[in-house]
N, C-alpha and C positions, 0 to 999 in steps of 0.2 A: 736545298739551298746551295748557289754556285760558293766557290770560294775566294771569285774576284770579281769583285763592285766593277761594274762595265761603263761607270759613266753616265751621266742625265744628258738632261734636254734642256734648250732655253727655257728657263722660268720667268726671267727677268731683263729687260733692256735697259738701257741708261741712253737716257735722251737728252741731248742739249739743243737747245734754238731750235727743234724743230729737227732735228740731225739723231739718226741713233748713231751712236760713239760706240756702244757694246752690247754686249751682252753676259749673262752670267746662268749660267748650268749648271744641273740638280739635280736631284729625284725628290720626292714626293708620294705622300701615303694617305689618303682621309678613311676613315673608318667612322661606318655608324656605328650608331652603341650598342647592338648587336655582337658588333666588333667585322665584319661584311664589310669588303673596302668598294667604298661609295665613287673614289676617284683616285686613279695614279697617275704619276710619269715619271719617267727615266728606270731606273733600276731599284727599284723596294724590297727584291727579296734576295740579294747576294749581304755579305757582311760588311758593315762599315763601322767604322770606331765611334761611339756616342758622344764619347769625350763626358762630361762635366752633367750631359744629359741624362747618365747612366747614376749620378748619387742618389735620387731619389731611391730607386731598385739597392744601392748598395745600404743606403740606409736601413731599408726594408729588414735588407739581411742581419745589419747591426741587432735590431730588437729580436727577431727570432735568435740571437745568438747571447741575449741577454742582458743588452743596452741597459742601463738602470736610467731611463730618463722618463720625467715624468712631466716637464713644462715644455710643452709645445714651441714656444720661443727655442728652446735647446735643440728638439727635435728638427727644427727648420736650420737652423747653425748647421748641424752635421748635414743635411741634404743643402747646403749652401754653395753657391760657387763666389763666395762673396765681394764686395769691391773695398775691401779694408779699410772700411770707416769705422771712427771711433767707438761706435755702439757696435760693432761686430767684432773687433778685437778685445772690449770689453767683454763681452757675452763668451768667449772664446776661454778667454783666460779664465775665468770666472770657473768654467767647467775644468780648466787643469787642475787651478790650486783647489776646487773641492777633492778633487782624486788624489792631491799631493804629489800635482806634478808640476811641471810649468813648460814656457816656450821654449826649450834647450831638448824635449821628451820628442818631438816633435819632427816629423821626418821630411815633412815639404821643406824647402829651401825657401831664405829669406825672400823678401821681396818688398818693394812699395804699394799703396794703394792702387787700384787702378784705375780709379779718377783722374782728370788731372789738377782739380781744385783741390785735392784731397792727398795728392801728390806733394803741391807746393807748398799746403800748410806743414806737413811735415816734415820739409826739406827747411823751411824758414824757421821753422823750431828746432832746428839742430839735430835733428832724429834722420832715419836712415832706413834700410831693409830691415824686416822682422820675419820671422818665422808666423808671428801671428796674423803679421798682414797679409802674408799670401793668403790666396781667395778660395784656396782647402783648406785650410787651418782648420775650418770646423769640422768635416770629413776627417782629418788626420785622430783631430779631437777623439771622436767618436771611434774610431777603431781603436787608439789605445785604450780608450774606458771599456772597448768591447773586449779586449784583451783581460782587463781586468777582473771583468766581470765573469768573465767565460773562465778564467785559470790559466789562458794559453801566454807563453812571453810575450813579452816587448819586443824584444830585440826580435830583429828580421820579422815587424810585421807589414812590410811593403813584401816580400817576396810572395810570390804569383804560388809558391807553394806552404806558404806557412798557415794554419787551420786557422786563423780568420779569411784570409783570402779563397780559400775555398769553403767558404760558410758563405760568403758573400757570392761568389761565382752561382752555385747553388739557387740563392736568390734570384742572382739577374734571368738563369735562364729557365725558372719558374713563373717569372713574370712576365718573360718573353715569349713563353713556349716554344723555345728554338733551341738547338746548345750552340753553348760559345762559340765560334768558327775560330779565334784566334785572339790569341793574348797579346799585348804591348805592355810599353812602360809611359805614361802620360804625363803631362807638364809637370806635376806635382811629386814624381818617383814613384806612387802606387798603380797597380795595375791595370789598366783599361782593356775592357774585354767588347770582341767584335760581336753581334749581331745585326742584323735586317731592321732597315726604317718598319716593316710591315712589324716586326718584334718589338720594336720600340714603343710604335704606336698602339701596339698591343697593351704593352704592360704598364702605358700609361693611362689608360681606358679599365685595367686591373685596377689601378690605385683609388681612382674615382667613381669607382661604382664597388667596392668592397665596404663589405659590412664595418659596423661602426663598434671599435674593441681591437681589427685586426691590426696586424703590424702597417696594411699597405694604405688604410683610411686613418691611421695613424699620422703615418707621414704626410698622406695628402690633407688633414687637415688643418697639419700645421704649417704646410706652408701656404695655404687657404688664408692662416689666422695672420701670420707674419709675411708678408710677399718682401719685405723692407730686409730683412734679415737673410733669403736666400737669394738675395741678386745687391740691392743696393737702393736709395733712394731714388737715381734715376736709373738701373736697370732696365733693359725690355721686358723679362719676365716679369718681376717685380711690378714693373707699371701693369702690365697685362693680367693680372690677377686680381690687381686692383680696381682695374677697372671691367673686368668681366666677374661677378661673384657666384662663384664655383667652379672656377676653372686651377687647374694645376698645370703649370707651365716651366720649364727649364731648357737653358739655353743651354748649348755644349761649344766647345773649339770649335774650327774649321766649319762654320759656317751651322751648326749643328741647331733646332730646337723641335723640343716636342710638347704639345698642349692636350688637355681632354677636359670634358665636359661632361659631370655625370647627367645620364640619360638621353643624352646628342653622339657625342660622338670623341676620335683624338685625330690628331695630326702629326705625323714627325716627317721632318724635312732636312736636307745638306745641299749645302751651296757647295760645288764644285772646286772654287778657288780660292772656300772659308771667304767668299767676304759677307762680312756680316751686315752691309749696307742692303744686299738681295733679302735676307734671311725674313725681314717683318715683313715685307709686302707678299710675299710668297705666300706667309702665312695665314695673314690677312684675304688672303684670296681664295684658300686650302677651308679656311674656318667660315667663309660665308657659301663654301658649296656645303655645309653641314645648316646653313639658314641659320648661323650664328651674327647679329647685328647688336653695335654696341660702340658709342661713339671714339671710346679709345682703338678702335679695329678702324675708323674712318680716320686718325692720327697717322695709324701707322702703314695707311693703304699704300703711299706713295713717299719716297724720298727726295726731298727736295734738291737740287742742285743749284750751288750758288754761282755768279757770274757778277764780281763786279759788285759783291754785296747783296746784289739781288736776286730771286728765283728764278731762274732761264731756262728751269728743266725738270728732269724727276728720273726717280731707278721706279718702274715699275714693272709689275706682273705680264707676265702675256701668257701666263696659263690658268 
């Protein structure tokens, strides 16, 4: 595996009137369920950062390390990348103060929701940045209960060397079948660790076709059960699980998401310049070379562009 991401290909143009205005660059990975990559482009096997795409695998590692979690709602919170609405901050806290802890224990930095209906109600109610609002809070959740549970401290459990983080590392590159290429620090202060969209797409293909009991059909079936809880009401992944059923799906930063399909196949993909407008149609177009059809994937075939209030265009695929 290189140890410098080279760059994609057009995946996506953005056409106005009739005019292409842009384009937007990628790479790109489909695997049948085999796990045999059916279709690529750009660069699938140097390291890229997963971002937020990598909780499900970190979760994974939580329960191998002795998660006490038993309600599947909980289990989707910690693999969450959430949009801090009230039912997620709920659910969040709910898991501190059973530990006897609260949002003060908590190592991601404040934050608002990231809606912006969800923004303004809580700006209008006098309220402000939370720790519980950021969209790891549930991930943060879950390492300190894994803390708990395991015996290891609290304290310094974001560093990249503290034995949860490498209980977790562990995980990712068990499910990836790759090792780490390289470590960062991610929106949230905990550690994001690099591997290959082909790794990614791997280990989310792990998740959906693993026996039912293990730590990795654990995770995926909780957020199978709850798509609401690990994205948002209007989330992409979240809608996309919902409307595909059996599918596991998570979005990452930077243009980041990866889906699979037990007994078809997964996909993981990055937008070049993170914009997240390329990101659904790409994969809409990744998920029907695996003969995946399903009217929420004809939603989000093509992004519409406004002009004037009205549709004058579209970001779509051209791979």
């Amino acid at each position: 595996m290189s140890k410098t991401y080279s760059g994609g290909v057009p995946l996506a143009e953005v056409v106005r009137s009739g005019f292409v205005e842009g384009l937007h660059r990628g790479s790109v990975v489909v695997l049948d369920a085999a796990g045999a990559t059916v279709a690529a482009a750009g660069d699938v096997g140097s390291p890229v950062f997963p971002r937020s795409a990598s909780k499900p695998m970190q979760a994974v590692g939580m329960l191998r390390a002795g998660l006490p979690l038993t309600d599947p709602a909980d289990v989707a919170i910690v693999s969450a990348s959430h949009a801090g609405e009230e039912f997620h901050v709920a659910r969040v806290g709910a898991l501190l103060a059973g530990a006897g802890l609260d949002e003060s224990d908590l190592g991601c930095p404040p934050d608002l929701p990231m809606g912006e209906l969800a923004r303004e109600a809580v700006l209008r109610a006098g309220g402000g940045p939370t720790r519980g609002r950021m969209n790891c809070s549930g991930k943060h959740t879950g390492m300190l209960l894994t803390c708990l549970a395991a015996g290891w401290p609290r304290a310094g459990y974001r560093q990249p060397e503290h034995p949860l983080q490498l209980a977790l590392r562990s995980a990712v590159e068990e499910c990836t079948g790759e090792p780490v290429a390289a470590v960062g620090v991610d929106g949230c202060g905990a550690p994001v660790l690099a591997v290959s969209l082909t790794g990614l797409a791997r280990a989310y293909l792990r998740l959906v076709s693993a026996v039912p009991g293990s730590p990795e059909r654990t995770v995926a079936d909780a957020m199978r059960a709850h798509p609401e809880l690990v994205g948002g009401t209007w989330a992409e992944d979240s809608r996309l699980m919902r409307g595909l059923p059996g599918a596991v799906a998570k979005i990452g930063a930077e243009g980041v998401i990866a889906a699979a399909l037990p007994g078809v196949g997964a996909v993981a993909l990055k937008i070049d310049d993170g914009a997240t407008r390329a990101r659904m149609p790409v994969l809409v177009s990744a998920l029907r070379r695996l003969g995946v059809r399903a009217p929420v994937l004809d939603e989000y075939a093509e992004l519409p562009l406004l002009g004037g209030g009205i549709p004058v265009g579209a970001v779509r695929p051209v791979w």
